[in-house]
N, CA, C and O atoms as CSV, one atom per row, in Angstrom:
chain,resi,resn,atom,element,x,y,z
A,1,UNK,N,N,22.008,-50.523,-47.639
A,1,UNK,CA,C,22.191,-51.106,-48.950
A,1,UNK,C,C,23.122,-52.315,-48.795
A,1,UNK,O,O,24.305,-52.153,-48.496
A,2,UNK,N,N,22.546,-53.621,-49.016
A,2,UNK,CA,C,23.343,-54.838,-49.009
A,2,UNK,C,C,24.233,-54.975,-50.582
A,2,UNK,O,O,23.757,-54.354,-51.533
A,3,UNK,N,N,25.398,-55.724,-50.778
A,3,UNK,CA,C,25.698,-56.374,-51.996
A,3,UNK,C,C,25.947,-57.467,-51.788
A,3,UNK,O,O,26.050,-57.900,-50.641
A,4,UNK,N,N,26.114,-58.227,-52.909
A,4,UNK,CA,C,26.335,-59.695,-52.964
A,4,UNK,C,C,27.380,-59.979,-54.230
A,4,UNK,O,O,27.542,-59.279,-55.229
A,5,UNK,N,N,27.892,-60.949,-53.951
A,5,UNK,CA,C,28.763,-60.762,-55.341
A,5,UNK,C,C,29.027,-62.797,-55.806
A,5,UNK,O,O,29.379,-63.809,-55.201
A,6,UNK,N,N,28.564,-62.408,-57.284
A,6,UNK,CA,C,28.669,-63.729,-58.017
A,6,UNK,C,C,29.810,-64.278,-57.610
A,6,UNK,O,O,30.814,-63.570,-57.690
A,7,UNK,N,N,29.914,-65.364,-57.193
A,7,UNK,CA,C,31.159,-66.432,-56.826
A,7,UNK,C,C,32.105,-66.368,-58.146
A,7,UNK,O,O,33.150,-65.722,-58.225
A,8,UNK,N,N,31.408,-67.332,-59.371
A,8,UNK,CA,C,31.825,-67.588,-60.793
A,8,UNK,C,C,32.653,-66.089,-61.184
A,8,UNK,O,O,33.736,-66.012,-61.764
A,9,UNK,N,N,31.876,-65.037,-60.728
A,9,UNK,CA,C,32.930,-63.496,-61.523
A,9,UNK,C,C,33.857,-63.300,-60.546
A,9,UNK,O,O,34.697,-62.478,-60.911
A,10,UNK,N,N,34.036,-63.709,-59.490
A,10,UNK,CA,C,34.853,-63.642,-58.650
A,10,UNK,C,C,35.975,-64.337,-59.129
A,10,UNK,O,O,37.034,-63.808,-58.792
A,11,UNK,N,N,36.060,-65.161,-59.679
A,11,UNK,CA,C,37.252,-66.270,-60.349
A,11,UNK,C,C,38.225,-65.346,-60.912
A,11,UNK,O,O,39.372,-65.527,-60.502
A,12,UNK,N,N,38.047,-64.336,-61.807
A,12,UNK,CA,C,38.654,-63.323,-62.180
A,12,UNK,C,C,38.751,-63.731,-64.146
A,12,UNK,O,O,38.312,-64.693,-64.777
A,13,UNK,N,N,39.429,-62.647,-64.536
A,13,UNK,CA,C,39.605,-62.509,-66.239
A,13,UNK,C,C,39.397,-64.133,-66.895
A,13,UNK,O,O,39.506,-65.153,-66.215
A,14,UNK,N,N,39.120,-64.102,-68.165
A,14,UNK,CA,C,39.529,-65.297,-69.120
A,14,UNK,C,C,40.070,-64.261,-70.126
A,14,UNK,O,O,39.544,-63.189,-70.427
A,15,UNK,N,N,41.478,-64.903,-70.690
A,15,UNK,CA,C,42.418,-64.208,-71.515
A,15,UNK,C,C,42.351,-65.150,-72.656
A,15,UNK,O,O,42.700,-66.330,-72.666
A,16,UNK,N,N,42.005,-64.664,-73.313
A,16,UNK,CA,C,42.463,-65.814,-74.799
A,16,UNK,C,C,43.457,-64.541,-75.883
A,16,UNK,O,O,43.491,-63.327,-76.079
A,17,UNK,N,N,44.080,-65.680,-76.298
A,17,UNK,CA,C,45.098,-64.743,-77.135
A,17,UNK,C,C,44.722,-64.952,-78.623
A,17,UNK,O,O,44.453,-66.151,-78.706
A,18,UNK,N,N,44.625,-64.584,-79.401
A,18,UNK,CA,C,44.717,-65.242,-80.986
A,18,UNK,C,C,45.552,-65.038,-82.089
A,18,UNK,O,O,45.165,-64.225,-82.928
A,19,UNK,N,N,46.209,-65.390,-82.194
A,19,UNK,CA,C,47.217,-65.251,-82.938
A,19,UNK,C,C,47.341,-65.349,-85.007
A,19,UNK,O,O,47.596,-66.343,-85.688
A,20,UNK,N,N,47.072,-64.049,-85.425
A,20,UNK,CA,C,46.719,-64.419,-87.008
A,20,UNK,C,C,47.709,-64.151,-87.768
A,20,UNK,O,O,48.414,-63.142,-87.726
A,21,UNK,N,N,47.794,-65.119,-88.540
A,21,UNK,CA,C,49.288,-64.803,-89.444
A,21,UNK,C,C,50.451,-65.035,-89.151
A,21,UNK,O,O,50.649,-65.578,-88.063
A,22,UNK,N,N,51.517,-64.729,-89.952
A,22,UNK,CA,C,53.188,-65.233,-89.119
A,22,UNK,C,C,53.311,-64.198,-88.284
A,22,UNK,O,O,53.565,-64.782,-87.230
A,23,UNK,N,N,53.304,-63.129,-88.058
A,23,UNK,CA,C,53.073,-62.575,-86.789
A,23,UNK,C,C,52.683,-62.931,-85.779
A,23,UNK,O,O,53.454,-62.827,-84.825
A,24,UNK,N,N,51.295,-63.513,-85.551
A,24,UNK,CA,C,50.693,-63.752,-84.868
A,24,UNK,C,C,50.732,-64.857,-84.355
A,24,UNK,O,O,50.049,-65.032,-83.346
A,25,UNK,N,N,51.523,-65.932,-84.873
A,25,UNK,CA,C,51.972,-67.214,-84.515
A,25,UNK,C,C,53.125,-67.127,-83.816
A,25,UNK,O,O,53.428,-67.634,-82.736
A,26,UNK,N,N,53.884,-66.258,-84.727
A,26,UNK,CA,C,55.306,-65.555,-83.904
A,26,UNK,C,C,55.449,-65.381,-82.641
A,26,UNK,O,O,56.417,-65.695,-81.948
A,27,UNK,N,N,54.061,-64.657,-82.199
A,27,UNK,CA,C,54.214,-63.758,-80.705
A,27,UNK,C,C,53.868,-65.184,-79.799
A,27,UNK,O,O,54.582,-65.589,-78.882
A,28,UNK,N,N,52.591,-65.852,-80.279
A,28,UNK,CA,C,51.994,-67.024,-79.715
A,28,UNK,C,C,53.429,-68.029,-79.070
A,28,UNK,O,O,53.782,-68.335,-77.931
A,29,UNK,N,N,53.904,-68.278,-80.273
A,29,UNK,CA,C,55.057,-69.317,-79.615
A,29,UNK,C,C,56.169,-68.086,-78.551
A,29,UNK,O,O,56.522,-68.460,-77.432
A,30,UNK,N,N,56.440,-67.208,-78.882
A,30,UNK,CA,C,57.395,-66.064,-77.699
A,30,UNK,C,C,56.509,-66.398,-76.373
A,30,UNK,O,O,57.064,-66.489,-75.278
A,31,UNK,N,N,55.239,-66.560,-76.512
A,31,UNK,CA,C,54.656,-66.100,-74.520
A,31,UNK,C,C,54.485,-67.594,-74.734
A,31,UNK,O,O,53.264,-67.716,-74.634
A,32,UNK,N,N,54.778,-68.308,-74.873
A,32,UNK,CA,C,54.806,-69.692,-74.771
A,32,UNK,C,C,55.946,-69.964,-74.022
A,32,UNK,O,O,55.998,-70.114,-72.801
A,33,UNK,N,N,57.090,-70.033,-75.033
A,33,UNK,CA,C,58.390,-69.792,-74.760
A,33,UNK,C,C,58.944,-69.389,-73.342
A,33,UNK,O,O,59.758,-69.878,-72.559
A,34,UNK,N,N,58.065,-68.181,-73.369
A,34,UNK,CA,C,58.012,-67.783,-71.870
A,34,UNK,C,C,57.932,-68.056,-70.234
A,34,UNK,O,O,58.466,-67.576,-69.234
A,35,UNK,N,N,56.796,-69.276,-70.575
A,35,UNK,CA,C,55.862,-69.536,-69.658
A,35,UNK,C,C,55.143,-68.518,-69.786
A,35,UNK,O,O,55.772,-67.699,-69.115
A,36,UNK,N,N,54.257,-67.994,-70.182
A,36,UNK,CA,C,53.260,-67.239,-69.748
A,36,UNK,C,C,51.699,-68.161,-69.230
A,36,UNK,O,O,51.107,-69.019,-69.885
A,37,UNK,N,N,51.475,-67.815,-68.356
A,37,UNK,CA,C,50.169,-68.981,-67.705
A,37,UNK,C,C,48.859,-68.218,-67.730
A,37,UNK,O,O,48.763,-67.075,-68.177
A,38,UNK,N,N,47.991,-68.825,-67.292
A,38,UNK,CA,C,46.688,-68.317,-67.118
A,38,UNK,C,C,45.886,-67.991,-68.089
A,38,UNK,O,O,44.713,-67.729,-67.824
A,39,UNK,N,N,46.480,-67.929,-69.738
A,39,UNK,CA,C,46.035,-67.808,-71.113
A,39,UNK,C,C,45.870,-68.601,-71.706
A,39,UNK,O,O,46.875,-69.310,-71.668
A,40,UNK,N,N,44.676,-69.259,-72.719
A,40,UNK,CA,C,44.486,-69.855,-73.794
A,40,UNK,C,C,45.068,-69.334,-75.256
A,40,UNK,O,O,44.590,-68.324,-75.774
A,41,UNK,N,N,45.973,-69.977,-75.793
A,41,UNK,CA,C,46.478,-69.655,-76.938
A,41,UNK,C,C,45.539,-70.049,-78.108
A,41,UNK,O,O,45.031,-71.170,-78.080
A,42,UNK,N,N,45.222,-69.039,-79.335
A,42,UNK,CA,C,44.573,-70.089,-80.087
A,42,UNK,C,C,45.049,-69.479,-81.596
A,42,UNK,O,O,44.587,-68.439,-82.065
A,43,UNK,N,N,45.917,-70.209,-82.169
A,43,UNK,CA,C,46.196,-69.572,-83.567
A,43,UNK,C,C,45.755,-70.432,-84.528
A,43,UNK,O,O,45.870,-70.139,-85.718
C-alpha cells in the first residue's frame, strides 16, 4: 500500500479569528497586543 500526500495540506492549519461585539474586538486587539502570528484577525 503506497501514500502520497498533498503538498498544499501539508502547509498546515488556516486560523481565522472573528471577533463579534465589544468582546470580541476586546480579545482581537489582546492577541494582537500580544504578537500572536500565524492568524487572520477579522472583526
Amino acid at each position: 500500500m503506497t501514500f502520497s500526500f498533498d503538498t498544499a495540506a501539508a502547509q498546515g492549519a488556516v486560523i481565522k479569528v472573528i471577533g463579534v461585539g465589544g468582546g470580541g474586538g476586546n480579545a482581537i486587539n489582546r492577541m494582537v497586543d500580544e504578537g500572536v502570528t500565524g492568524v487572520e484577525f477579522i472583526a
